[in-house]
C-alpha positions as CSV (number, residue, x, y, z in Angstrom):
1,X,-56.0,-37.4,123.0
2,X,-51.9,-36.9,123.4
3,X,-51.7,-40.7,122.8
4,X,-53.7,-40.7,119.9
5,X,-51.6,-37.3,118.2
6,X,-48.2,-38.6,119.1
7,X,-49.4,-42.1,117.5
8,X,-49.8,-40.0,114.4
9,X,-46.8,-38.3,114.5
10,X,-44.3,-41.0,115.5
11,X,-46.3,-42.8,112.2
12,X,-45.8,-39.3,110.0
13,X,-41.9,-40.0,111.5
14,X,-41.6,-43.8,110.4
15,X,-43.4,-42.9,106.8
16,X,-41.6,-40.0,106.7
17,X,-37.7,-42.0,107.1
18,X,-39.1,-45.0,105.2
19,X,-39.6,-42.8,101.7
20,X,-36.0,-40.5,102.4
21,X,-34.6,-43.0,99.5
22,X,-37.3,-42.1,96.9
23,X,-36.8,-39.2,94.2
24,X,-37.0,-36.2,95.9
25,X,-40.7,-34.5,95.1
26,X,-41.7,-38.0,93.7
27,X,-43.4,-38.6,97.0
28,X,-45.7,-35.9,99.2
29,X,-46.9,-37.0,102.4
30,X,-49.8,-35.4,104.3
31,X,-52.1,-35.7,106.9
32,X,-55.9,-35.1,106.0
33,X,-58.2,-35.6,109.0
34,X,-56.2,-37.8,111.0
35,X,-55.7,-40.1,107.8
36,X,-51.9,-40.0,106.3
37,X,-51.8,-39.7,102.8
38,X,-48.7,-39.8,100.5
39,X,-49.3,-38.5,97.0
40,X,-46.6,-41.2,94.6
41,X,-45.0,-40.9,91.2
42,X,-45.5,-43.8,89.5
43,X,-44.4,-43.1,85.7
44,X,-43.1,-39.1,84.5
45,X,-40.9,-37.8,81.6
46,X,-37.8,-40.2,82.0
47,X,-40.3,-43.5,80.5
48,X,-39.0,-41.9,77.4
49,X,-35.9,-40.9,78.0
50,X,-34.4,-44.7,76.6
51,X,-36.1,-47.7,75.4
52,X,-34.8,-49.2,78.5
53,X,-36.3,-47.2,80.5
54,X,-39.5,-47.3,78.3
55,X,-39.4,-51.2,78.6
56,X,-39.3,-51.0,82.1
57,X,-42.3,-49.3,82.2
58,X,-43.9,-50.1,79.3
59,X,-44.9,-52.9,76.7
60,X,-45.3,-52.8,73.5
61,X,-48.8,-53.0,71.6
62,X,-52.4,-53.1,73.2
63,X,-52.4,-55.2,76.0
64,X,-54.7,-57.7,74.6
65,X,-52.6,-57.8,71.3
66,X,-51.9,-55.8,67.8
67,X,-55.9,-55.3,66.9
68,X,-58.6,-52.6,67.5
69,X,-61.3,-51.2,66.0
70,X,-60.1,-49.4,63.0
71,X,-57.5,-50.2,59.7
72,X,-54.6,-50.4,61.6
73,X,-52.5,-53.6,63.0
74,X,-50.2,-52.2,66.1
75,X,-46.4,-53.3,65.1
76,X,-43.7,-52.9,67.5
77,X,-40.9,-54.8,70.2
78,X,-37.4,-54.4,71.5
79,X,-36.0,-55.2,68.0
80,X,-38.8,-53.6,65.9
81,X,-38.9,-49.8,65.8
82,X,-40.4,-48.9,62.9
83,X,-44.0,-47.6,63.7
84,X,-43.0,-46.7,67.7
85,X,-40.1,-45.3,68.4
86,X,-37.9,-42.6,71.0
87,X,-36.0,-39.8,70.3
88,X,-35.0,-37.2,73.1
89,X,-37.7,-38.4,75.6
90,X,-40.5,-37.9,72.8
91,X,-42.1,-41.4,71.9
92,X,-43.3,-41.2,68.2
93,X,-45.7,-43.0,66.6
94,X,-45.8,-43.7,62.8
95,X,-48.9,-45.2,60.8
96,X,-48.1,-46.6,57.2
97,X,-50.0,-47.0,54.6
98,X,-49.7,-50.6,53.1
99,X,-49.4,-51.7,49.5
100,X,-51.8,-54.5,50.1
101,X,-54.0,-55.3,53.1
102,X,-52.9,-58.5,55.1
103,X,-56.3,-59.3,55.7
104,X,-58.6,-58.2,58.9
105,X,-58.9,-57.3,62.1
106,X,-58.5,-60.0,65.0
107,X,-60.2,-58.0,67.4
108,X,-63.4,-59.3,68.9
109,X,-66.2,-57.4,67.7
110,X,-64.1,-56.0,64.9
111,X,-63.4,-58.6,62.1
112,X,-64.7,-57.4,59.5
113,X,-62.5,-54.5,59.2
114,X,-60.0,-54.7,57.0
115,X,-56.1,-53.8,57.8
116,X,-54.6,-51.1,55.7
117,X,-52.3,-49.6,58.0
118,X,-48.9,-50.9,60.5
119,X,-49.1,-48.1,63.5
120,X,-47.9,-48.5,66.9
121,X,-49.1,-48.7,70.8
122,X,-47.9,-49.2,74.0
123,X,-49.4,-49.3,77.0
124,X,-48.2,-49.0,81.0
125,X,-47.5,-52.2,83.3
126,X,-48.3,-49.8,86.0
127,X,-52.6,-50.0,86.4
128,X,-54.9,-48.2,87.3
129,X,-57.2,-49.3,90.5
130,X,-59.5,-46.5,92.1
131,X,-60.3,-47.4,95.7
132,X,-60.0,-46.5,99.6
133,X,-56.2,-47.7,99.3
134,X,-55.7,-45.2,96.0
135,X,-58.8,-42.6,96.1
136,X,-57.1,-40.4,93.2
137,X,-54.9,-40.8,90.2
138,X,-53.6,-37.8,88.0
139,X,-52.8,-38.8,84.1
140,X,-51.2,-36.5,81.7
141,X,-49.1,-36.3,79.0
142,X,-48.3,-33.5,76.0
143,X,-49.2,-34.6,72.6
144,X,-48.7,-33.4,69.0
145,X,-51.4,-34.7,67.1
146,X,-52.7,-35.6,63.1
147,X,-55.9,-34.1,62.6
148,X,-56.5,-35.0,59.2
149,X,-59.2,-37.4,58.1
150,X,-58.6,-41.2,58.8
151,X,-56.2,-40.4,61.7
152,X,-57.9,-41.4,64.9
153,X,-55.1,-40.9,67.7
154,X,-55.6,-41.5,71.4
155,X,-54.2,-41.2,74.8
156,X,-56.9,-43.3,77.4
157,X,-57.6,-45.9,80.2
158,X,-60.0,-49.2,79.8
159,X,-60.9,-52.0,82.1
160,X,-57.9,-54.7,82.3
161,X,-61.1,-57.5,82.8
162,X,-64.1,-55.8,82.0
163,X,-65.8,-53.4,79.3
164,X,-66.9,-50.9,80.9
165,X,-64.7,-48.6,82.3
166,X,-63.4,-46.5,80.0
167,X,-61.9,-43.0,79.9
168,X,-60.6,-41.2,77.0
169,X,-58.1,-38.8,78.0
170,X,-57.2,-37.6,74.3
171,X,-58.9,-38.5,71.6
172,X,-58.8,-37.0,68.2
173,X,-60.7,-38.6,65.2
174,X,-60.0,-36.8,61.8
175,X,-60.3,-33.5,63.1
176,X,-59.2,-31.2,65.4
177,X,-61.8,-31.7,68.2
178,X,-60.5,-33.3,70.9
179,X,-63.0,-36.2,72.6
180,X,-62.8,-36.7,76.1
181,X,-65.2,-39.2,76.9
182,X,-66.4,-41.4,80.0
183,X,-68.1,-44.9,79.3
184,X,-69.9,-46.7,82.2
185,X,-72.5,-48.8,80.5
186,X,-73.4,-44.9,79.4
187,X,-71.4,-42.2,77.5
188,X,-70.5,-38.8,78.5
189,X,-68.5,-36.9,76.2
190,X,-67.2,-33.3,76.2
191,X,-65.5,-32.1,72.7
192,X,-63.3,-29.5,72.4
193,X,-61.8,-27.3,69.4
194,X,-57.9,-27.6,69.9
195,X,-56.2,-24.3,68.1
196,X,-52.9,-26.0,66.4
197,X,-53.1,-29.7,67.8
198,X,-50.4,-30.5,65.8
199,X,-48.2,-28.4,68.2
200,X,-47.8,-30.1,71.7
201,X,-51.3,-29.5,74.0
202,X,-51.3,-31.0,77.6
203,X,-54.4,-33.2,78.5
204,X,-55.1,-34.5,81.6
205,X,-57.4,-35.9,84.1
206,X,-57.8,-36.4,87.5
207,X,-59.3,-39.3,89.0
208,X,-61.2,-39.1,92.4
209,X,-63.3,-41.8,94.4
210,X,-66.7,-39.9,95.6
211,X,-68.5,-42.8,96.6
212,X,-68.3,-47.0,97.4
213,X,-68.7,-47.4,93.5
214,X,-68.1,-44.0,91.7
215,X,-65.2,-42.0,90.6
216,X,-65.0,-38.2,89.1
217,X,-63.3,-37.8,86.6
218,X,-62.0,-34.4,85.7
219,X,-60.7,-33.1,82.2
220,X,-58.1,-30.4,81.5
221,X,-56.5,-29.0,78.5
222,X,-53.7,-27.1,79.1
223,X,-54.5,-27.3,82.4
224,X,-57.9,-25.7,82.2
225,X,-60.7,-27.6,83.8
226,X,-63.3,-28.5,80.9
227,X,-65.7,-31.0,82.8
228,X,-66.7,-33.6,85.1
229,X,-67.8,-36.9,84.2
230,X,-69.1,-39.6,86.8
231,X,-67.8,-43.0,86.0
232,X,-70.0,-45.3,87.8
233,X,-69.3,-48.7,89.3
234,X,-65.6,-48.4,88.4
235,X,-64.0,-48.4,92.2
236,X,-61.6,-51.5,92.6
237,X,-61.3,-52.3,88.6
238,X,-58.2,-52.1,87.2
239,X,-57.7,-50.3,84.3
240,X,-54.9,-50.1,81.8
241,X,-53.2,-46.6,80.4
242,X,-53.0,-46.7,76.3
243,X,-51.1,-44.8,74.2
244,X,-51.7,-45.3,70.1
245,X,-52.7,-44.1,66.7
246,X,-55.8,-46.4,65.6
247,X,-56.7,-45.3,61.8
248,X,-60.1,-44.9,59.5
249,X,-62.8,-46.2,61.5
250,X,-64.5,-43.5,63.4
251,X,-61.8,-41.1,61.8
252,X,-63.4,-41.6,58.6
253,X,-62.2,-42.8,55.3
254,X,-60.4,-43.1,53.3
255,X,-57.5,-42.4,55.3
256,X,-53.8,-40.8,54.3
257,X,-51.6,-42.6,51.5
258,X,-48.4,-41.9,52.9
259,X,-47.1,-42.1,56.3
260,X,-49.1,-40.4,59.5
261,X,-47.0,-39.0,63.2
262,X,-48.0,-38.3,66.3
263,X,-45.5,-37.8,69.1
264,X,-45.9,-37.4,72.9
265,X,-44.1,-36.5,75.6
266,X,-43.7,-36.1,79.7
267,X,-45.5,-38.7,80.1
268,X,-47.3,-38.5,83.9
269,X,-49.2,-41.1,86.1
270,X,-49.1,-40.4,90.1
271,X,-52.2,-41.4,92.5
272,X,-52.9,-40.8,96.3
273,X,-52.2,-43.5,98.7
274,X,-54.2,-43.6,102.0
275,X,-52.5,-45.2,105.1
C-alpha cells in the first residue's frame, strides 16, 4: 500500500513540474480514485483577440468547404474579411444579400438549393474525440444573435468522418428559440425561448463518456442546466467545432435584403485528460 501511494504522488510531482510552463489556471490536475486527471484549456477568449491568433487556431470556412444546407456560400481567408471578421476579441459574421445568385449549392445532398447569400464560418483545428484518454469536453462561447426570418445561425460539433454525431450547441432558425439538438442516427432536441438573443447569451455544453459507446451531453444557457441528451455510439469519433451563419433553409424564406450580423465571443473549448 505505501509503495503504491508514494507511486502516485511522486507521479502527481512529475505531472505536476512537467505543466509549471503552461498558463496558469489553463491546466488543473487532480486525482480521482487513484486515476490522475488534468482538466486542459485548449482554445479561450484570446482565439479572437488577432487574426493571428485566430489562424492559429482556426481555419476559415466549413471544413469540408464553403457549402451547406441553406442560401448561403461561406466566403472568407487571411486576405478576405468581408463576411468574417475581428474586432476587440469579438469574431463577427456578416451575411449579404446578393444581386444575382451564382448558381447552387455544392454540398452533397444539397444541390438544388440555390445561393443567394456570401456569409462566413470557421471552424477549430483543435477536435473533438470523447474517449477513456479524454472522458469530458466543456464548449462555450457568448453569442449575439439575428432572430429574424431567413437567419439560421449556429454554434455546433459534427463528425470529422462520419454523419452521425452531431450536437448543436446554439442554434437559432428565424426566431428566437434556441435548438439545442443531439443526432445519433435519432434526434433529441430541447428548444428554448431566448429573452433578447440579440444581446450576448452564453451556451454551453458539457460532454461526458458514461459508457464504452455513449456520451451525455449536457446543455446550459447562461449557465443553467436545460437537459441531457445521450449521444450514442459517438466514443472515439472525432468531431469538429463550427462556428457560422447558414441562411433561408430551415430559417424560412424569403430571407433579409440587406446585410445580416451575428458576433461571438470568449470562445471556450477545454476537456479532461486521464493518465
Amino acid at each position: 500500500m505505501r509503495t503504491e501511494t508514494m507511486k502516485r504522488w511522486l507521479l502527481l510531482v512529475c505531472l505536476f513540474t512537467s505543466l509549471l510552463s503552461c498558463k496558469k489556471d489553463q491546466t488543473k490536475i487532480k486525482s480521482e480514485n487513484g486515476q490522475v486527471k488534468a482538466w486542459e484549456t485548449l482554445i479561450d477568449g484570446n482565439s479572437f483577440a488577432s487574426y493571428a491568433n485566430f489562424e492559429a487556431q482556426w481555419n476559415y470556412n466549413y471544413p469540408w468547404g464553403t457549402d451547406h444546407n441553406g442560401s448561403a456560400r461561406m466566403v472568407g481567408s487571411s486576405s478576405n474579411h468581408n463576411q468574417i471578421s475581428l474586432s476587440g476579441g469579438v469574431l463577427t459574421i456578416k451575411a449579404t444579400r446578393l444581386a444575382s445568385s451564382p448558381g447552387n449549392s455544392t454540398a452533397n445532398g444539397f444541390t438544388n438549393v440555390a445561393i443567394w447569400y456570401n456569409s462566413g464560418a470557421c471552424h477549430a483545428k483543435q477536435q473533438v474525440v470523447i474517449n477513456d484518454q479524454f472522458p469530458s469536453y466543456t464548449i462555450s462561447g457568448d453569442f449575439a444573435v439575428p432572430t429574424s426570418k431567413g437567419t439560421w445561425p449556429a454554434f455546433w460539433i459534427t463528425g470529422v468522418n462520419s454523419w452521425p454525431p452531431e450536437s448543436d450547441i446554439m442554434e437559432f432558425k428565424g426566431n428566437s428559440t434556441n435548438w439545442q439538438n443531439t443526432y445519433d442516427g435519432g434526434w433529441e432536441n430541447k428548444l428554448t425561448t431566448v429573452s433578447n438573443a440579440g444581446s450576448y447569451h452564453n451556451y454551453k455544453c458539457w460532454y461526458n463518456k458514461v459508457s464504452a459507446t455513449d456520451v451525455d451531453c449536457h446543455y446550459y444557457i447562461d449557465n443553467v442546466w436545460v437537459a441531457k441528451h445521450t449521444m450514442s455510439n459517438s466514443v472515439n469519433k472525432p468531431m469538429w467545432l463550427i462556428i457560422n451563419m447558414q441562411m433561408e433553409g430551415d430559417s424560412g424564406s424569403p430571407g433579409p435584403s440587406g446585410d445580416t450580423i451575428y458576433t461571438g465571443r470568449n470562445i471556450y473549448l477545454g476537456r479532461e485528460r486521464a493518465f
